[in-house]
C-alpha positions in Angstrom: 0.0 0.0 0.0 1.8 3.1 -1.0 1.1 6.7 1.5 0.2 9.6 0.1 -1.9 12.2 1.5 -5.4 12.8 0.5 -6.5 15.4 -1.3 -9.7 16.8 -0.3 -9.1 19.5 2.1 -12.4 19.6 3.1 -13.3 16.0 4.1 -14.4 15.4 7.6 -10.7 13.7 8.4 -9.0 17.0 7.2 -11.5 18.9 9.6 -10.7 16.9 12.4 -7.1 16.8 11.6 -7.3 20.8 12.1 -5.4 21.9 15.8 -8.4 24.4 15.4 -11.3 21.7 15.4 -9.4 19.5 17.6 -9.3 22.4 20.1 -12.8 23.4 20.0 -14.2 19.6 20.2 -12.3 19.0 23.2 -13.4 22.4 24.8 -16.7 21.7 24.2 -16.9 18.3 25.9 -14.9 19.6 28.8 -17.7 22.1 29.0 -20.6 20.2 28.8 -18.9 17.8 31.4 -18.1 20.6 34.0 -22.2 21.6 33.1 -23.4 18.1 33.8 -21.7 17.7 36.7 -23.0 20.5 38.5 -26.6 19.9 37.7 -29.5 17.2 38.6 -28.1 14.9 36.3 -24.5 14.7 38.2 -25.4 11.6 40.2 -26.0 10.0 36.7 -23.2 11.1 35.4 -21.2 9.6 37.5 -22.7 6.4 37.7 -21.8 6.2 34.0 -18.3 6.6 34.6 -17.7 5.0 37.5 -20.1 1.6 35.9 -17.6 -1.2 36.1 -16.8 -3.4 33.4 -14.3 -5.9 34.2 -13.2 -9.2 31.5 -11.6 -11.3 33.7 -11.1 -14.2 31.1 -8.4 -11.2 30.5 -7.2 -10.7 33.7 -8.8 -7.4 33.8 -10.8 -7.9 37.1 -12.2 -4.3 37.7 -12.2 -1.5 35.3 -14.6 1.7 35.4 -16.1 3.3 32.2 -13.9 6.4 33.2 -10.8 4.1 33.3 -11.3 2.3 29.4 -11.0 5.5 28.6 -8.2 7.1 30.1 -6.4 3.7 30.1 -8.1 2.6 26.5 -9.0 5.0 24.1 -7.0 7.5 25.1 -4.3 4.7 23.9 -5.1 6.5 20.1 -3.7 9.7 21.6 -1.0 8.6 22.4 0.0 6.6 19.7 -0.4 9.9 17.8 2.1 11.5 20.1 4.7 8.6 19.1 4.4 9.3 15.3 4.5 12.8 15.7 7.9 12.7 18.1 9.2 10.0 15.8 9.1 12.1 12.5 10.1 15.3 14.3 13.4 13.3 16.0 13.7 12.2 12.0 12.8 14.8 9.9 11.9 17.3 12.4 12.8 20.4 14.3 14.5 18.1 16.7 16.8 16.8 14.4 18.4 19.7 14.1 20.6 19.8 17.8 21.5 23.5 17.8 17.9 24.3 17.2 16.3 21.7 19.2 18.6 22.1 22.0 16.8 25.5 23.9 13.1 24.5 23.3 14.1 20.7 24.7 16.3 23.2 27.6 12.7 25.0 28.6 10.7 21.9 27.9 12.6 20.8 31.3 12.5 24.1 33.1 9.0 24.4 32.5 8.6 21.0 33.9 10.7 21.4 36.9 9.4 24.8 38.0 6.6 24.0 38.4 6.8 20.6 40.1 8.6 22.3 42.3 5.5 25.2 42.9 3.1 22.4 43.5 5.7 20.4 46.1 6.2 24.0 47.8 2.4 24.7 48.1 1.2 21.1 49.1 4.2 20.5 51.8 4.2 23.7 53.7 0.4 22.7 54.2 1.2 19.5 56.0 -1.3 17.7 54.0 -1.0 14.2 52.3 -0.7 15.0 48.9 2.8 15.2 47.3 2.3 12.4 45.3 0.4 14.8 42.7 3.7 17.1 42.3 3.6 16.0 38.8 0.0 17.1 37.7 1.6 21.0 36.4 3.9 20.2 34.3 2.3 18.9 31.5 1.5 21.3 27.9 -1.3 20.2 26.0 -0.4 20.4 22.3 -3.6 20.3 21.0 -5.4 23.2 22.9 -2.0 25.0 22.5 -1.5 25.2 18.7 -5.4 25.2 18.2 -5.4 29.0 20.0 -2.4 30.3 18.5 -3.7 29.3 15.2 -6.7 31.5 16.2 -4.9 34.4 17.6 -1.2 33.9 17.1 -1.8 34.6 12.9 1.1 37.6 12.0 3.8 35.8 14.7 6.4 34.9 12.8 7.0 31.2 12.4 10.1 30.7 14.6 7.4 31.0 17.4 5.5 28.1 15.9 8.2 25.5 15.3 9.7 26.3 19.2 6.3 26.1 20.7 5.7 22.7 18.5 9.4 21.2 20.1 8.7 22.4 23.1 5.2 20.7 23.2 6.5 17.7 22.0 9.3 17.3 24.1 7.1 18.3 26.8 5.1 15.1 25.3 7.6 13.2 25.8 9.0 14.4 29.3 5.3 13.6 30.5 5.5 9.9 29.1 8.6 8.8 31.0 7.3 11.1 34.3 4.0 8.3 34.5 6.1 5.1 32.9 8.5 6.0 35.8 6.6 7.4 38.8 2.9 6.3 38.4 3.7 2.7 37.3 2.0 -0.3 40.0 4.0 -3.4 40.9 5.6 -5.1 37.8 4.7 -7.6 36.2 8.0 -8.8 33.8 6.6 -11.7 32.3 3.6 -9.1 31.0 6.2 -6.6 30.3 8.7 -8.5 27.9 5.3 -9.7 26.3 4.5 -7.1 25.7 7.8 -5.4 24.5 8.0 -8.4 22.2 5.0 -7.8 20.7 5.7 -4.5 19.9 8.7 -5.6 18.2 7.0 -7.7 15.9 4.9 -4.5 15.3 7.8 -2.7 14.5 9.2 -5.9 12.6 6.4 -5.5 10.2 5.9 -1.6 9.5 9.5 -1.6 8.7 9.3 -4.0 5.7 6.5 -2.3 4.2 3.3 -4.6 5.9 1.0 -1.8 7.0 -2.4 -3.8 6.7 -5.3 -2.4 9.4 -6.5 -5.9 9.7 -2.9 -7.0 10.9 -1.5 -4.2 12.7 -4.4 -3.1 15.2 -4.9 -6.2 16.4 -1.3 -6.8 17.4 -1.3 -3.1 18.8 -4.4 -4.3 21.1 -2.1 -7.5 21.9 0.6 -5.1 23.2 -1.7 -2.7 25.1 -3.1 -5.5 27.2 0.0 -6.8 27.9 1.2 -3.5 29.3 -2.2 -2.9 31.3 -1.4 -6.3 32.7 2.0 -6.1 33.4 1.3 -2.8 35.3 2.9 0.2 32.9 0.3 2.4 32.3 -1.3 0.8 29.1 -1.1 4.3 26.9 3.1 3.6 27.4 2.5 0.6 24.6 0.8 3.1 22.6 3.6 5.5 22.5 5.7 2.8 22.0 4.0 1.7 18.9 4.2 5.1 17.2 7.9 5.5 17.7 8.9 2.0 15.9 7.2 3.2 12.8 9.7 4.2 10.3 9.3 8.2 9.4 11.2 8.6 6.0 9.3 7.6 2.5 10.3 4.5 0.9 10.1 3.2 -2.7 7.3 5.4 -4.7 5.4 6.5 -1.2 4.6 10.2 -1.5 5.3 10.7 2.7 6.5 8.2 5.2 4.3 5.8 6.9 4.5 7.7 10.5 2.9 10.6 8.8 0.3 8.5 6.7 -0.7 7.1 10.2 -0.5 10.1 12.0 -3.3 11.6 9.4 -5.5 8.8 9.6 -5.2 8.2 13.8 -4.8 11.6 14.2 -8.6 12.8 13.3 -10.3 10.0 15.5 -7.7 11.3 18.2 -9.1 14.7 17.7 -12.6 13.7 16.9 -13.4 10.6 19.2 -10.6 9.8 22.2 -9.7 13.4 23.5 -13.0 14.4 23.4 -15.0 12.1 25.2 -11.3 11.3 28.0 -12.3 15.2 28.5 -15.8 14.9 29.0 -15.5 12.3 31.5 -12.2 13.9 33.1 -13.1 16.9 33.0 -17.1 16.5 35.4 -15.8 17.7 38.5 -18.1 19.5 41.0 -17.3 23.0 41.6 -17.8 21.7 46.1 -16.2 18.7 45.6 -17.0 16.6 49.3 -19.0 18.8 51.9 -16.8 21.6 51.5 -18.0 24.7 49.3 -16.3 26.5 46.3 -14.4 28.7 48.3 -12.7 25.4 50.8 -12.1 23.9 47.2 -10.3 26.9 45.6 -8.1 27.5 48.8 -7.4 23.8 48.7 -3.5 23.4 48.7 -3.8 20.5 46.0 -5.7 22.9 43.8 -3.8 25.9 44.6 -0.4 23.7 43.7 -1.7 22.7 40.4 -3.1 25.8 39.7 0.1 27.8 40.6 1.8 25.3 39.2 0.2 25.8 35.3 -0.5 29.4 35.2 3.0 30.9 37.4 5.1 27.8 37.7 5.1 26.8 34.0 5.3 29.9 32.0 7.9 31.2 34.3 10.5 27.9 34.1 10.4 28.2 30.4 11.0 31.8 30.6 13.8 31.7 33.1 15.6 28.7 31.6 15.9 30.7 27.7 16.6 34.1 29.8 19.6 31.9 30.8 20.5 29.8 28.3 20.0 31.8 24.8 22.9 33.5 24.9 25.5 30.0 25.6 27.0 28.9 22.3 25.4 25.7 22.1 21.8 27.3 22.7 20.6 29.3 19.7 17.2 31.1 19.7 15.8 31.9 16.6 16.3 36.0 15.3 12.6 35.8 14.5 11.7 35.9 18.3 12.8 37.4 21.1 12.3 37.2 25.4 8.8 39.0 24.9 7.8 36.0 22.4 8.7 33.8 24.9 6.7 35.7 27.8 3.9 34.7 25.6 4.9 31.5 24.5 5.6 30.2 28.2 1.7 31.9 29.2 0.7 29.3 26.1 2.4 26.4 27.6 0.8 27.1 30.8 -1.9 25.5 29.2 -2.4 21.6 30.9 -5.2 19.9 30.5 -5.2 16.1 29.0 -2.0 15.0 30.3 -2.5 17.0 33.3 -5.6 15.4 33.8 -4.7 11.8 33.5 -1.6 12.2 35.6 -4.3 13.7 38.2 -6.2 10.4 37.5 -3.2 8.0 38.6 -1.7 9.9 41.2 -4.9 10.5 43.3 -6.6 7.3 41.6 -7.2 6.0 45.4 -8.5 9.5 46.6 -11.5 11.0 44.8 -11.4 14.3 46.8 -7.8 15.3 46.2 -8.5 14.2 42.7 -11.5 16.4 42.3 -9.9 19.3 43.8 -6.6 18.0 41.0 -9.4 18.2 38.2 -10.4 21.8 39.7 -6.7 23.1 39.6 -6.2 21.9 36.0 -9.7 23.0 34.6 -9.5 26.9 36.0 -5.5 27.0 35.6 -5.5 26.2 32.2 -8.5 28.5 31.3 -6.5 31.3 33.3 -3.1 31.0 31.3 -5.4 30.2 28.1 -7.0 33.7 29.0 -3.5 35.3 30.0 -2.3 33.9 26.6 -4.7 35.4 24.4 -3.8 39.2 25.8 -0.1 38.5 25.3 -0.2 36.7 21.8 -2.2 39.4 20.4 0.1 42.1 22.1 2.8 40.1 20.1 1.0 39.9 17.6 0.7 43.8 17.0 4.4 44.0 18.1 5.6 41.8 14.8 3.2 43.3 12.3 3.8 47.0 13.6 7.7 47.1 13.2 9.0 43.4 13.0 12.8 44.9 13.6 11.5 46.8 16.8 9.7 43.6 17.7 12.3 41.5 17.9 14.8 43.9 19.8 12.6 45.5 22.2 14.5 45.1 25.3 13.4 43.5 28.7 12.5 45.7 31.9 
């Protein structure tokens, strides 16, 4: 089967494949979830996710509606994110050390910053919750590039490409954060099963066998393995995408990651993030007995919601402020520390990884995760709002004067 791209720009696959429409979908059902969860029809909301449905002829003895899909279809996400980081380490921006090197530098600063914010909030409280210092520091790629492709049009494209490597590293950072710290008791046996499996998935894409019929089953062979051998089951996913080669071969138009990546891509955007958001995303604005005001002044809320909107944006910022200048750091002369004010307020942005880290760290605690949900809904819709002032300020600063734009200096 050879890959080339289709060429109807206005099928419903090239809507969904839009960061716009992928943004949009997602908000909405994040929307309507927080809406049904704070009406009448909350207690059968929840009973809907929360409805067990175990297959124990698999070994899967208890499993939630909420947790097929965080665990299961969310799987499709993530697969996406291991095409798209395998064709950008390929053919990509990361390829490309020098120009890799300061987005991948605040990709960690923006993690680390604001792990730390959460860890500083949530200890000097005293309360149980530390193991949720990893809820901030995710980016969420979709919402991010969907509103800069709404109000970021006139920024130069240097902003693009380092938001897009940061993202993705940022991706990738978040992967190895849950394979490492939010992984249950091992199972080996499971896990080389599973790593073998994958290999024969990789074994095949890379001579050329890319039948549907052939490859999703054996994908669904490695994700159960991983579920069973107790890796979070989305790591198989990942996984998966990064063992499928990136460069074109023989007569193919484009590679075979980015012929997948198209295809998985718009039921990502159209089916798995929306409805992991609706049912993440239903969290009572009183979560327990407490009121709105005892869940705002939360310190698990107030440490991931310090965390996205002041911990995030300022570790990226502080890390380029530092670095840009070293000789093996180069940021581009299309953008300058003002760009990335604005790009850090953009990253600040959380939601579906933040959310599903939420998920396992507080899996055992459905009030600190409620009050996790909170932080992540209301920060990222603060540095969402924050980023829409400062991208259009940047916005006005590159198509005013692009020269004074890009040498304005800091305060």
């Amino acid at each position: 089967m050879t890959a080339h791209r289709p060429d109807d720009s206005f099928s419903l696959k090239e809507r969904l494949n839009s960061r716009k429409m992928g943004g949009t979908l997602l908000l909405i059902a994040a929307v309507l979830a927080i809406v049904v969860a704070n009406t009448p029809l909350a207690p059968f909301y929840e009973n809907v996710r929360d409805f067990d449905l175990p297959l124990p002829w698999l070994g899967i003895e208890h499993m939630s509606v909420g947790h097929w899909v965080s665990d299961g279809l969310l799987a499709i996400f993530f697969f996406v994110v291991g095409l798209e980081l395998k064709r950008e380490f390929v053919t990509g921006a990361l390829r490309d050390p020098r120009t890799a090197s300061l987005p991948i530098a605040a990709a960690v600063g923006g993690m680390v910053v604001p792990a730390a914010t959460y860890a500083i909030v949530v200890g000097a409280s005293g309360i149980d919750g530390m193991q949720g210092w990893a809820i901030p520091v995710a980016t969420d790629i979709a919402f991010c590039l969907g509103l800069l492709a709404v109000v970021g049009k006139g920024l130069p494209s240097a902003f693009r490409t380092f938001l897009l490597t940061l993202a993705v590293m940022d991706d990738l950072l978040g992967i190895i954060v849950i394979a490492i710290f939010y992984t249950a008791a091992l199972n080996f046996v499971a896990l080389i099963g599973s790593l073998v499996v994958i290999g024969l998935y990789a074994y095949l894409v890379n001579r050329g066998i890319n039948r549907i019929w052939l490859l999703v089953p054996i994908a669904l062979i490695a994700w159960w393995l991983m579920l069973l051998a107790g890796v979070h089951a989305t790591i198989a996913a990942v996984l998966l995408g990064l063992v499928v080669p990136a460069l074109p071969r023989g007569n193919d138009e484009i590679s075979l990651a980015e012929d997948m990546e198209h295809d998985w891509n718009a039921i990502s955007q159209g089916v798995a993030l929306p409805v992991f958001a609706f049912f993440a995303a239903g969290v009572p604005f009183a979560p327990g007995e407490g009121s709105f005001a005892d869940a705002i002044t939360h310190p698990v809320f107030l440490g991931v919601f310090l965390g996205l909107v002041v911990g995030k944006p300022l570790g990226i910022f502080l890390t380029v402020l530092v670095l840009h200048k070293l000789p093996m750091f180069r940021l581009e002369k299309q953008i300058n520390m003002w760009d990335i004010a604005a790009l850090g307020g953009l990253a600040g942005i959380g939601f579906t990884v933040s959310l599903l880290i939420g998920e396992l760290a507080f899996r055992s605690d459905a009030t600190f995760l409620e009050f996790a949900h909170l932080g992540v809904l209301f920060g990222s819709l603060a540095a969402a709002l924050v980023a829409v002032f400062t991208l259009r300020l940047r916005v006005k600063a590159h198509q005013g004067d692009p020269a004074d734009a890009t040498h304005m200096p800091l305060p």
